[in-house]
C-alpha positions in Angstrom: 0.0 0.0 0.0 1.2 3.6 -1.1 3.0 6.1 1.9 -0.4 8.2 2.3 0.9 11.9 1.5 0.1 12.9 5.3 2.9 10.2 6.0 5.0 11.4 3.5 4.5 14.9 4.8 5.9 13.8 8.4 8.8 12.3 7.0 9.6 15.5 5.5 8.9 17.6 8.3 10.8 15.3 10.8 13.8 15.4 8.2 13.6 19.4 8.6 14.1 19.3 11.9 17.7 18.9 11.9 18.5 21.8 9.4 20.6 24.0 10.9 19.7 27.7 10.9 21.9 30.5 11.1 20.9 32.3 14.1 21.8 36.3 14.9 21.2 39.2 17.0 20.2 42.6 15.2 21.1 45.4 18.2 19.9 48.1 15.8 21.0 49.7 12.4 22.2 53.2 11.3 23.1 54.8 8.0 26.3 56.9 7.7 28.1 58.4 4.1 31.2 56.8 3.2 32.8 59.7 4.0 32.4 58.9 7.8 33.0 55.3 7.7 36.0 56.3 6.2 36.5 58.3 9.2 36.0 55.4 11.8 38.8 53.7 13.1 39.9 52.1 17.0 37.8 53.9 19.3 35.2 55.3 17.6 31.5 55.4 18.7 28.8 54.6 16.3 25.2 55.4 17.8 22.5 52.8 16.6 18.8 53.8 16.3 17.5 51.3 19.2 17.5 52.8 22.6 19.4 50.3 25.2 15.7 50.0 26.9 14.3 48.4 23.7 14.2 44.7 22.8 16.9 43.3 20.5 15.8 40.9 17.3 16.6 37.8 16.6 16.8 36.6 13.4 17.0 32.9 12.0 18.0 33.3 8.6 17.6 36.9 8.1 14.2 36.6 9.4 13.3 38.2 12.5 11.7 35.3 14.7 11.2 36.6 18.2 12.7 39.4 20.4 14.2 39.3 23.6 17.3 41.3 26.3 20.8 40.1 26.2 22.2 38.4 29.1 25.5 36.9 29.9 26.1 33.8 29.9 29.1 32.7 31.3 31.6 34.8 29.6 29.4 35.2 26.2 26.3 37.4 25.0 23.1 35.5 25.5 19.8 36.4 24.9 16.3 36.3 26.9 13.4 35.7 24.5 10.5 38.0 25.8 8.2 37.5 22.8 8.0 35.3 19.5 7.4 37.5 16.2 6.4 34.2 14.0 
């Protein structure tokens, strides 16, 4: 008897589930001329357009997926989801 195509669609989404995604943090974005990025250098201070009180996004793929407050974790960045955007 033929794999029913709910069967076959299992299959596939079990087989999913062990993609890897690239996972990544957006703190915030700015947009500056070339003249001043040719200006930046050791030191310098670029000012993002999040305030530190806002939620960071996390993005799987380039996609933003949920938002959340970075932590530390051990000696690295972590990050504290507070809400799911999917």
């Amino acid at each position: 008897m033929p794999d029913s195509k709910s069967d076959r669609s299992s299959e596939t989404v079990g087989l999913l589930m062990h993609v890897p995604l690239r996972l990544s943090v957006e703190l915030g974005t700015t947009t500056m001329s070339i003249a001043d990025i040719l200006k930046v250098g050791a030191g310098s201070v670029i000012e993002l357009d999040r305030p530190i009180e806002r939620p960071v996004t996390l993005l799987a793929n380039d996609r933003p997926i949920a938002r959340g407050e970075i932590v530390a974790v051990d000696e690295n960045f972590g990050l504290r989801i507070t809400e799911l955007v999917v």
